[in-house]
C-alpha positions as CSV (number, residue, x, y, z in Angstrom):
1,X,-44.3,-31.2,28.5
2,X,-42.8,-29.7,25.4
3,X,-39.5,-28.6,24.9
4,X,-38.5,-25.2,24.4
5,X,-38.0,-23.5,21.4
6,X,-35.0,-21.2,22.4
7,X,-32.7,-24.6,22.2
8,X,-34.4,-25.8,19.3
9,X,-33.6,-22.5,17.4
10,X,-30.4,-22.7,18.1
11,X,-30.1,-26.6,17.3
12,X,-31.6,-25.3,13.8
13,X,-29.1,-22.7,13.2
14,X,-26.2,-23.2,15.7
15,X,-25.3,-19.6,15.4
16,X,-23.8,-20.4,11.9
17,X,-24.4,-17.5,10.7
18,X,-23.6,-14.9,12.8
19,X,-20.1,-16.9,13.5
20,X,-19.1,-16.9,9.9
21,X,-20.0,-13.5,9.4
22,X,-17.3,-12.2,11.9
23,X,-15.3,-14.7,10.9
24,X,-15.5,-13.3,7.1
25,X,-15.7,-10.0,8.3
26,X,-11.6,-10.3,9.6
27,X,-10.8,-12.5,7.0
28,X,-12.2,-10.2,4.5
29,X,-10.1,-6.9,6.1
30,X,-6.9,-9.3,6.0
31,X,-7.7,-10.6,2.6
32,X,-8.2,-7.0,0.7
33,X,-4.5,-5.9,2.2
34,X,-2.5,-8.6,1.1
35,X,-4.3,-8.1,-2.4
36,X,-3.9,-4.5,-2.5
37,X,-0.3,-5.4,-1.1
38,X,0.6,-8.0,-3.5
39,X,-1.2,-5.4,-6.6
40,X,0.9,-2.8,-5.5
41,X,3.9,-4.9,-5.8
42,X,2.8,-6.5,-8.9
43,X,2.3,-3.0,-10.5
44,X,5.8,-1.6,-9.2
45,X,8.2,-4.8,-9.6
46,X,7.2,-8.2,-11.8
47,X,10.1,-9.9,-10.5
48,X,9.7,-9.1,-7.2
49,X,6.3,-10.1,-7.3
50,X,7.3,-13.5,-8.7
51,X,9.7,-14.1,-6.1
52,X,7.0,-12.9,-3.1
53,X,4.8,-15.5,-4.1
54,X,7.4,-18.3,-4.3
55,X,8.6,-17.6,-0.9
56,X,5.2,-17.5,0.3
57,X,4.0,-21.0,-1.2
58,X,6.8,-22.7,0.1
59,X,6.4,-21.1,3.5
60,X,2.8,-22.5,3.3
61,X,4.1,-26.0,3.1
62,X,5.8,-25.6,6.1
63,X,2.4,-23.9,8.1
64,X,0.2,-26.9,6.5
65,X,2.6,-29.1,8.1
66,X,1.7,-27.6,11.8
67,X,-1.7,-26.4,11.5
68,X,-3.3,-28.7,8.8
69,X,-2.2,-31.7,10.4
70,X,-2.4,-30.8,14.3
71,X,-5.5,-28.6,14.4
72,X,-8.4,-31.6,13.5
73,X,-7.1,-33.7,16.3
74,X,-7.2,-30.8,18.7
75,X,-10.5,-30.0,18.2
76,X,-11.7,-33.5,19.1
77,X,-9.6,-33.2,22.3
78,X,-11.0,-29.9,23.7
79,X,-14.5,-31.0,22.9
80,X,-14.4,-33.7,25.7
81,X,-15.7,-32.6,28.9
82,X,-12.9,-34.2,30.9
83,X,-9.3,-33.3,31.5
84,X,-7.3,-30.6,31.8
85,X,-7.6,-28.4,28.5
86,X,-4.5,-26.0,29.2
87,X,-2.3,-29.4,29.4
88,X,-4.1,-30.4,26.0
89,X,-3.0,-26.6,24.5
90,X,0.9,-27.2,25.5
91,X,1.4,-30.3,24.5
92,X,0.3,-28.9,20.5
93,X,1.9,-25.7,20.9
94,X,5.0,-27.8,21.4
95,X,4.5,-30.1,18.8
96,X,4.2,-27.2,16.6
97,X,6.7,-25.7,17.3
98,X,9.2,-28.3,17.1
99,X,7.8,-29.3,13.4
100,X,8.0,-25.4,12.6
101,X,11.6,-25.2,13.4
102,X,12.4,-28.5,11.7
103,X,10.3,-26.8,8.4
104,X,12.2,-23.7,8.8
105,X,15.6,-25.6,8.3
106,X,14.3,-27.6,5.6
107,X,13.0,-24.9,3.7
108,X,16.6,-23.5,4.0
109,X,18.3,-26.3,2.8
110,X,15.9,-26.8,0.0
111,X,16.1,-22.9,-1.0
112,X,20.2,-23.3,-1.0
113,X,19.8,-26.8,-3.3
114,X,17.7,-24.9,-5.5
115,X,20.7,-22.6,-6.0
116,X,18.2,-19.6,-5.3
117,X,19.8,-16.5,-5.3
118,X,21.0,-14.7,-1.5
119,X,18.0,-12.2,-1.5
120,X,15.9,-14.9,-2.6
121,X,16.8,-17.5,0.3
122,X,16.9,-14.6,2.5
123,X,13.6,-13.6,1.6
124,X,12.4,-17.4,2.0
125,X,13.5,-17.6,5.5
126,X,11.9,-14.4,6.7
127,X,8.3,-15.2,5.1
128,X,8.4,-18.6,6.5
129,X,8.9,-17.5,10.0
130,X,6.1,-15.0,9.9
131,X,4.0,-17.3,8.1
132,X,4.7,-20.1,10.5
133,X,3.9,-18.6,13.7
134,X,0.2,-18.4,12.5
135,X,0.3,-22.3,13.6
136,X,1.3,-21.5,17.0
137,X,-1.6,-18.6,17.5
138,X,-4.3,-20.9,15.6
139,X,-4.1,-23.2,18.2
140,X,-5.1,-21.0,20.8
141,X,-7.8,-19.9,18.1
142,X,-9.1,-23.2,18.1
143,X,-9.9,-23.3,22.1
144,X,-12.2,-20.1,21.2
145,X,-13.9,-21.7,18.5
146,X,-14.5,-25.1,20.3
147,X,-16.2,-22.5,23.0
148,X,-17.9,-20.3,20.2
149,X,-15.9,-17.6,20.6
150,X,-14.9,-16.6,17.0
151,X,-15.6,-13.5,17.6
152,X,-13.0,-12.6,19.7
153,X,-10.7,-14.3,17.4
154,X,-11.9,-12.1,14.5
155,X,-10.9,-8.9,16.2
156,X,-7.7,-10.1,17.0
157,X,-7.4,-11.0,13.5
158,X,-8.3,-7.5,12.5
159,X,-5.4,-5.5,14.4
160,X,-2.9,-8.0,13.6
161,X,-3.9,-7.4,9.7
162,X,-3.7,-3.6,10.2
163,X,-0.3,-3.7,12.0
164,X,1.3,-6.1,9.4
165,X,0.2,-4.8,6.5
166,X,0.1,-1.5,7.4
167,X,4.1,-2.2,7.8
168,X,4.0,-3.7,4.5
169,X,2.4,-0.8,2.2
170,X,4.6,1.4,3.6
171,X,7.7,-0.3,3.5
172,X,6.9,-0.8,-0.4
173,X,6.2,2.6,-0.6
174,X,9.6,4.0,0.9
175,X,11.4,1.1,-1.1
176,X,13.0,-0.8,1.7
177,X,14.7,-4.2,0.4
178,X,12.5,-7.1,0.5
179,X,13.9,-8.8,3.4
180,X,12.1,-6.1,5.3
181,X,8.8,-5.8,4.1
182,X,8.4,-9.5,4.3
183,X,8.9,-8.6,8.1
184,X,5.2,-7.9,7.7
185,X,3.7,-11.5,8.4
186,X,6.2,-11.5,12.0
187,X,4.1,-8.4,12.9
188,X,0.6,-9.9,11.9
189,X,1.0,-13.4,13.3
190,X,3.2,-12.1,16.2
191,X,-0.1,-10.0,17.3
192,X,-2.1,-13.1,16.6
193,X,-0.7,-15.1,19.0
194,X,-0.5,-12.7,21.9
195,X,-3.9,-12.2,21.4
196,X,-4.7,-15.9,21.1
197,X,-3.3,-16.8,24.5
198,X,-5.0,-14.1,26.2
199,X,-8.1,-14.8,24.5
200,X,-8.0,-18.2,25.9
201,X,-6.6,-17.8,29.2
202,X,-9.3,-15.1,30.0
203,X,-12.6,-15.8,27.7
204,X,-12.4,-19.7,26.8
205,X,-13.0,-22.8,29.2
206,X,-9.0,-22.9,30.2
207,X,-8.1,-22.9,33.7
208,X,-3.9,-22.4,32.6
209,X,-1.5,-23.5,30.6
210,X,1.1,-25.8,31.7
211,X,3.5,-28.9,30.6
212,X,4.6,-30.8,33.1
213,X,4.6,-34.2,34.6
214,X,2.0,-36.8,33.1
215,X,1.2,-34.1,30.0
216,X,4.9,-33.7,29.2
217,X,4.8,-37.6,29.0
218,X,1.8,-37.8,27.3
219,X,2.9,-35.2,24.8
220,X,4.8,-37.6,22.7
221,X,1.8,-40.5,22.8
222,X,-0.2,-36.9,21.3
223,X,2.4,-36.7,18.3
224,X,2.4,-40.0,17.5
225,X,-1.3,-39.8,17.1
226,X,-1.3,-36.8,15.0
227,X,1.1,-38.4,13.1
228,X,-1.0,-39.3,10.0
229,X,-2.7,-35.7,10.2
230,X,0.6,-34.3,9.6
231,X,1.4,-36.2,6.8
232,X,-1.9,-35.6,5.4
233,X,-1.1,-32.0,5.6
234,X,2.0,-32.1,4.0
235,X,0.7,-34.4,1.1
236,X,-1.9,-31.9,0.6
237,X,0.0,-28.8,0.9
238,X,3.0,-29.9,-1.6
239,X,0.4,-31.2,-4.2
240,X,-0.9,-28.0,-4.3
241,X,2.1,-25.9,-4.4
242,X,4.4,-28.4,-6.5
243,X,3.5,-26.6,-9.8
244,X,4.9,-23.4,-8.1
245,X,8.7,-24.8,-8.0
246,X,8.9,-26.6,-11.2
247,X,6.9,-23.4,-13.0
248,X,10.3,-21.5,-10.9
249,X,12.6,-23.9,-12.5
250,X,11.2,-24.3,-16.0
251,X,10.6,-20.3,-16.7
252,X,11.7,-18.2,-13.7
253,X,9.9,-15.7,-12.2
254,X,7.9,-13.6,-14.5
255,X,5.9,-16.7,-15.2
256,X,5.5,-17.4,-11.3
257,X,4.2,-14.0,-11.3
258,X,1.7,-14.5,-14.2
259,X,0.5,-17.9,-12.0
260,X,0.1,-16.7,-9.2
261,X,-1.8,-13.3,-10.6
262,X,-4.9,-15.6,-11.5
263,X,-4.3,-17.9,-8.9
264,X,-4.7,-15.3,-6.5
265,X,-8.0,-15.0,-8.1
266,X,-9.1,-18.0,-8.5
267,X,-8.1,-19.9,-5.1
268,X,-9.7,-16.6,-3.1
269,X,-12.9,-18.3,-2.7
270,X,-12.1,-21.9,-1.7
271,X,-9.6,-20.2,0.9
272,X,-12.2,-18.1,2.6
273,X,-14.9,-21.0,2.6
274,X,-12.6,-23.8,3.6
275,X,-10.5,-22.2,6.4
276,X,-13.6,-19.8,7.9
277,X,-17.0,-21.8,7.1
278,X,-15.5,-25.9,7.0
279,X,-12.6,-25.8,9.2
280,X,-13.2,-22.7,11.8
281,X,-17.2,-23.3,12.2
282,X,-18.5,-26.9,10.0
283,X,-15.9,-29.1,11.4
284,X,-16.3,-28.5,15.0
285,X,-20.1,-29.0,14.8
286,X,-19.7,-32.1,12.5
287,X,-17.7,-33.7,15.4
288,X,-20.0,-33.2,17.9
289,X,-23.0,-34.2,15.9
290,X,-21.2,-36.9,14.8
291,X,-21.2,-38.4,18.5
292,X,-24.5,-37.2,19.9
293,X,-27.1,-36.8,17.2
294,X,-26.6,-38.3,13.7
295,X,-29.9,-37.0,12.3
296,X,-28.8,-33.3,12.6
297,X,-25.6,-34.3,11.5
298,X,-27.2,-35.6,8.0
299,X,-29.3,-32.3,8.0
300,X,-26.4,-29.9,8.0
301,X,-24.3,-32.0,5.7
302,X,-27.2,-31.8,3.3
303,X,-27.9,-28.2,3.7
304,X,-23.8,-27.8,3.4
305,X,-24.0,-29.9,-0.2
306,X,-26.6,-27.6,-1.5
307,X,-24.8,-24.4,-0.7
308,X,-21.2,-25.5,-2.1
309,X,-23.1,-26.2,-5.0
310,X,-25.3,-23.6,-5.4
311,X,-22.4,-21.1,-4.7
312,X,-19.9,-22.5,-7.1
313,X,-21.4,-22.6,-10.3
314,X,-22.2,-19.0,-10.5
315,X,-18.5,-17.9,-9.4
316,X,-16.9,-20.3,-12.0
317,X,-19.2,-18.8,-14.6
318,X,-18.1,-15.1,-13.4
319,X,-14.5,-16.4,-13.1
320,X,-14.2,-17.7,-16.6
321,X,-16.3,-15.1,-18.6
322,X,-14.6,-11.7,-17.0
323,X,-11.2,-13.4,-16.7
324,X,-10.2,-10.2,-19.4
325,X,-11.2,-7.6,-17.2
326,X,-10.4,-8.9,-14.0
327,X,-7.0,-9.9,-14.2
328,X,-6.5,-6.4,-16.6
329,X,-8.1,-4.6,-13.8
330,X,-6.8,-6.0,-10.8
331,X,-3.0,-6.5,-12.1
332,X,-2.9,-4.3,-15.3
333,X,-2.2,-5.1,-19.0
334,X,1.7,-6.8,-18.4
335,X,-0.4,-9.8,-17.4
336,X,-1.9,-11.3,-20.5
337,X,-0.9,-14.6,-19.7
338,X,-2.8,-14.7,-16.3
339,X,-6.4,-14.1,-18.3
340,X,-6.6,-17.5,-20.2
341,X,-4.8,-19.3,-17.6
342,X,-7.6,-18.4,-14.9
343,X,-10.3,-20.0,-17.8
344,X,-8.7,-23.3,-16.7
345,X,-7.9,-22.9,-13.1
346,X,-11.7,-22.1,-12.0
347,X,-12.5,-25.6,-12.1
348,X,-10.4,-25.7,-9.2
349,X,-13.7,-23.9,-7.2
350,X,-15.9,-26.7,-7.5
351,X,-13.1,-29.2,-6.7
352,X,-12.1,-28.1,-4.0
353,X,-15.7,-27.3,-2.5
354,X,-16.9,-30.6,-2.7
355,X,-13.4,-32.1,-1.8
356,X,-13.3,-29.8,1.4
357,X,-16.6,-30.8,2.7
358,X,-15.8,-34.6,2.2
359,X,-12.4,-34.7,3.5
360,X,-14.3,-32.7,7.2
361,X,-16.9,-35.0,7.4
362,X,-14.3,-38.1,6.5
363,X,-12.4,-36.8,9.6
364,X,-15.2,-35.9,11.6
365,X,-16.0,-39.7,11.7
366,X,-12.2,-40.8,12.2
367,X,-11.5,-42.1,8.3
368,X,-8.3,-39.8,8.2
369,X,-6.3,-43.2,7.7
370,X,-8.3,-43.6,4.2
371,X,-7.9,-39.8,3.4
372,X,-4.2,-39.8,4.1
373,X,-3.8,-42.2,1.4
374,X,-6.0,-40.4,-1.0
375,X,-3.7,-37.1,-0.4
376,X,-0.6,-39.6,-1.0
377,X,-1.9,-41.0,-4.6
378,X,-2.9,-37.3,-4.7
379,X,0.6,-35.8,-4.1
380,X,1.8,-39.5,-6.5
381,X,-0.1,-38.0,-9.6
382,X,0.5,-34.4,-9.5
383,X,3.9,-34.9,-9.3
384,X,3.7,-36.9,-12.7
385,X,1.8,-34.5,-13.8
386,X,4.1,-31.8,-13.2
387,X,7.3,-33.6,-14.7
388,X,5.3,-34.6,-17.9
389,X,3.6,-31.4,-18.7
390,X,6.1,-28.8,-17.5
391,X,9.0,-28.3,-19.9
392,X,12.7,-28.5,-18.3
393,X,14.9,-25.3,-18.0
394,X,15.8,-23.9,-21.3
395,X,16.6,-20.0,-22.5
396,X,12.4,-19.8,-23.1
397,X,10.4,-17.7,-25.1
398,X,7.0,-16.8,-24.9
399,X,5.7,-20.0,-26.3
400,X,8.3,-22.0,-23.5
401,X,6.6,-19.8,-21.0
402,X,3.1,-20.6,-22.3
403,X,3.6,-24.1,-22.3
404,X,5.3,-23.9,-18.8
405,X,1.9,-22.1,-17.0
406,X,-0.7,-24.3,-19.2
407,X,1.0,-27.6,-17.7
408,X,1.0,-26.3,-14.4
409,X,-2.3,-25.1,-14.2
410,X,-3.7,-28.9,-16.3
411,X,-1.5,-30.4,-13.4
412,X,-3.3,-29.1,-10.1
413,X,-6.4,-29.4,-12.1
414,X,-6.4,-32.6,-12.7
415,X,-5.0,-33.8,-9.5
416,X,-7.8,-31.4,-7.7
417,X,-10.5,-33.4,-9.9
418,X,-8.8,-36.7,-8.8
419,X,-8.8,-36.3,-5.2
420,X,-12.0,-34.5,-5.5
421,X,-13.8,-37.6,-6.6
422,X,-12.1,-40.0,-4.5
423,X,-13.4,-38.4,-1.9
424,X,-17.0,-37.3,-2.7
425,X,-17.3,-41.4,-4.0
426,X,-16.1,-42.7,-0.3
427,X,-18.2,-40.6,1.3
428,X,-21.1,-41.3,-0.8
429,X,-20.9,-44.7,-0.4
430,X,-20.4,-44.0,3.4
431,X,-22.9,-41.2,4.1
432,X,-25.1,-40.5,0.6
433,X,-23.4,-37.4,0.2
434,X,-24.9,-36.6,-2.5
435,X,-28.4,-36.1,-2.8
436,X,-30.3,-36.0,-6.0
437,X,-33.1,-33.3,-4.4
438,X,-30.3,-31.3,-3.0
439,X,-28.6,-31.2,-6.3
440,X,-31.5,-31.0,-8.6
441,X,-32.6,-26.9,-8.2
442,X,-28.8,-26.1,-8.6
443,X,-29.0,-28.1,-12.1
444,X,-32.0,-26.4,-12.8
445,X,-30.8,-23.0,-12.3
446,X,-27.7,-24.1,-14.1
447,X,-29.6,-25.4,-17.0
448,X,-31.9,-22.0,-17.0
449,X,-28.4,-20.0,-16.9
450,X,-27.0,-21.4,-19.8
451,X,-30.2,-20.9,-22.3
452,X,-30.0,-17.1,-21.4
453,X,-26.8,-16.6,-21.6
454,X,-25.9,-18.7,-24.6
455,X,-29.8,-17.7,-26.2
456,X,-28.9,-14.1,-25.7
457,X,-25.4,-14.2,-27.4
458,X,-26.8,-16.4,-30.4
459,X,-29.0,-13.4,-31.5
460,X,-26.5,-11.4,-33.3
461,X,-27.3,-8.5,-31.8
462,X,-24.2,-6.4,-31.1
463,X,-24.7,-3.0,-29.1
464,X,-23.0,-2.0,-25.6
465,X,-23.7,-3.5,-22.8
466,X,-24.8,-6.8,-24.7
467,X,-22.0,-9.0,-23.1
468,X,-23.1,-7.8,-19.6
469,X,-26.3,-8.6,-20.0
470,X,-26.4,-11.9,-21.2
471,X,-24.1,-12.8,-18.1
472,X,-26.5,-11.0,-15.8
473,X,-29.0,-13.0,-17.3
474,X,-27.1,-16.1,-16.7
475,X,-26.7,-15.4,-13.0
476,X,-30.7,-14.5,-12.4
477,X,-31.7,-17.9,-11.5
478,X,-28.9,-18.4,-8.8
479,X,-30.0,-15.1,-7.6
480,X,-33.8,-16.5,-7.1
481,X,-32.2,-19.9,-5.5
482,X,-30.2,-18.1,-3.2
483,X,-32.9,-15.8,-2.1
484,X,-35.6,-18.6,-1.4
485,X,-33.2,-21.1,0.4
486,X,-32.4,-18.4,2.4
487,X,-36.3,-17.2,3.2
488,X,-35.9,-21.5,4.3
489,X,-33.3,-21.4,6.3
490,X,-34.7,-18.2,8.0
491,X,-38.3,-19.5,8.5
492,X,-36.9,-23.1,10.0
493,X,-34.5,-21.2,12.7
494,X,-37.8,-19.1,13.6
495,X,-40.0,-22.3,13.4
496,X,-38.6,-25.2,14.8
């Protein structure tokens, strides 16, 4: 008797696909407001600007701390068909809560050590309340993807964005003080998590939500084990955002603002593919696989390699070519600085494409013990990094601030490329990440790429148009790479 081909399609595809789509779909909606939020404000106040993105990257730390380090674990407990999954809910959306308020109060004392100005702390505390309550509704988010459901989280997404920013755009527009707009990210995350308890209370495999008796005891036994996945998260986060305060220190604001103008940009991409395809979609399936059948497991880890790949080089290429005219189009002509720094921040891409996938499959398998001291040497070196290459505090000129942003961008990408590597070389020794007839068509087409575009520019031929269309000619062969893994990928799910 053979087996039937409705399972086996969806074994081939598990619905990939369609879930990232709405999953992209809500992250794109939020993504374009907050950047025509954060344009608008760049346009209308530099300072401002600056200070908006300093209060948001520490109120990151604080989220990373929760969801980063909690949300792994919890998928691995709601994917095991015994006990009570509401009990399993509580005892993270305690935990959570209890590491949020401890954040918030740390952020405050580190904003008043910093000797940050009133509207600054004040505007510090409000961000990283909204910001952190996206921890507490993300873990109700991750009972609906466990179940498939993502797209019920997507719409909930959706009108949370609208709400929030919505608030925020017009807030900036009828000039309220800071303090208020940042109220935005309350609103957004506040509708996120209503929406995320309904969603799994009435659509998700949850029978009710409760603490008490054996859970309540068990909760602590649950922290201590999601100890080192905290700690990974906050090695992580800080090592990415450390650049941010000494760049604060060193040169103030404007040149926060001209950082974080490109890395805006720049980290966009990695963002959208690490927290919708790895962590919201990848990582869920790489667990199961993991346990129940290691050959599909090695397929989709494959096809995943070839994709990051494949993906990358083309939007590092567009990245660092049109780094003028994006950052001129996007932000307007006060940011100068911002164009050459994103030439050397979209390294970062590939980095963190390759380092993403690793670090999911190293959890995926239980090695977050070897990856939480990766993230620690991590955290070790870009803090060197940072005190070597970014100048102290000192009345700066435009050369102290260009010295300031070219050390902070050498320091995340170097420590990026470190951790990058360890990881990629664990699990290749591990789990042959890396394989050679995977790799080989994206060197190919990178190969191709570069004798167009470099053959086409080496003619001397100057008329309009010429630039864009030796880096249209670049792209061509990704274009026909894309377009027949994809005619693969479609004739497999229709064939197997």
């Amino acid at each position: 008797m053979t087996s039937s081909p409705v399972p086996q399609a969806g074994k081939a595809s598990h619905g990939i696909i369609g879930k990232f789509l709405r999953l992209a779909s809500a992250q794109t909606v939020r993504d374009l407001l907050h950047l025509a939020f954060f344009v608008y404000l760049a346009r209308v106040n530099q300072s401002n600007y600056g200070e908006f993105q300093l209060a948001f990257n520490t109120a990151m730390i604080v989220l990373f701390l929760a969801e980063f380090g909690l949300n792994q674990p919890l998928v691995s407990s709601l994917s095991k068909k015994y006990g009570r999954k509401g009990d399993v809910l509580m005892q993270y959306t305690l935990i959570k809560g209890v590491i949020l308020a401890a954040g918030w109060l740390g952020v405050t004392v580190f904003a008043m050590q910093q000797r940050y100005t009133g509207g600054l702390t004040n505007l510090v505390q409000v961000i990283t309340a909204g910001v952190g309550l996206e921890a507490l509704s993300s873990t109700f988010f991750v009972a609906c993807r466990v179940q498939g459901r993502q797209d019920q989280e997507a719409r909930i997404r959706v009108v949370g964005a609208l709400a929030g920013y919505g608030w925020a755009l017009g807030s900036l527009f009828l000039g309220l003080p800071p303090h208020f707009i940042a109220l935005f990210r309350l609103i957004d995350n506040g509708i996120g998590l209503i929406g995320g308890v309904w969603v799994a209370l009435n659509r998700a495999d949850i029978q009710g939500l409760s603490i008490k008796g054996k859970a309540l005891a068990r909760t602590w036994h649950t922290a201590k084990g999601g100890l080192v996945f905290v700690f990974m998260g906050f090695f992580s986060i800080l090592y990415n955002k450390a650049n941010f305060f000494f760049l604060q220190k060193s040169a103030g604001p404007f040149a926060v603002a001209q950082y974080s103008a490109t890395w805006e940009v720049v980290d966009a991409i990695p963002v959208l593919v690490t927290g919708l395809l790895m962590k919201s979609i990848l990582f869920p399936l790489f667990v199961g696989l993991w346990r129940r059948d290691k050959e599909e497991f090695h397929r989709l880890k494959d096809n995943a390699v070839k994709w990051l790949f494949g993906v990358s080089i083309p939007v590092m290429f567009v990245l660092f070519v049109e780094s003028d005219r994006i950052i001129g189009f996007i932000y307007g002509k006060h940011y100068v600085q911002a164009m050459w720094l994103q030439r050397i921040l979209v390294f970062e891409v590939l980095f963190s494409f390759i380092h993403n996938l690793a670090a999911y499959l190293m959890m995926s398998q239980h090695r977050q013990n070897t990856l939480f001291w990766i993230y620690a040497a991590g955290l070790a070196l870009n803090l060197i990094l940072c005190f070597t290459l970014i100048p102290g505090p000192s009345p700066y000129t435009l050369l102290d601030s260009s010295r300031a942003l070219l050390g902070a961008a050498l320091a995340i990408v170097v420590t990026k490329g470190a951790v990058a590597f360890s990881t990629t070389l664990f699990c290749q020794r591990h789990m042959d990440l890396i394989q050679w007839r995977a790799l080989a068509p994206v060197v190919k087409a990178t190969l191709i790429g570069a004798a167009l575009y470099f053959g086409i520019r080496l003619t001397g031929l100057s008329f309009a148009g010429m630039r864009e269309l030796a880096e249209a000619a670049a792209l061509v062969p990704f274009a026909v790479l894309g377009t027949r893994w994809w005619k693969e990928m479609k004739a497999q799910t229709r064939t197997v």
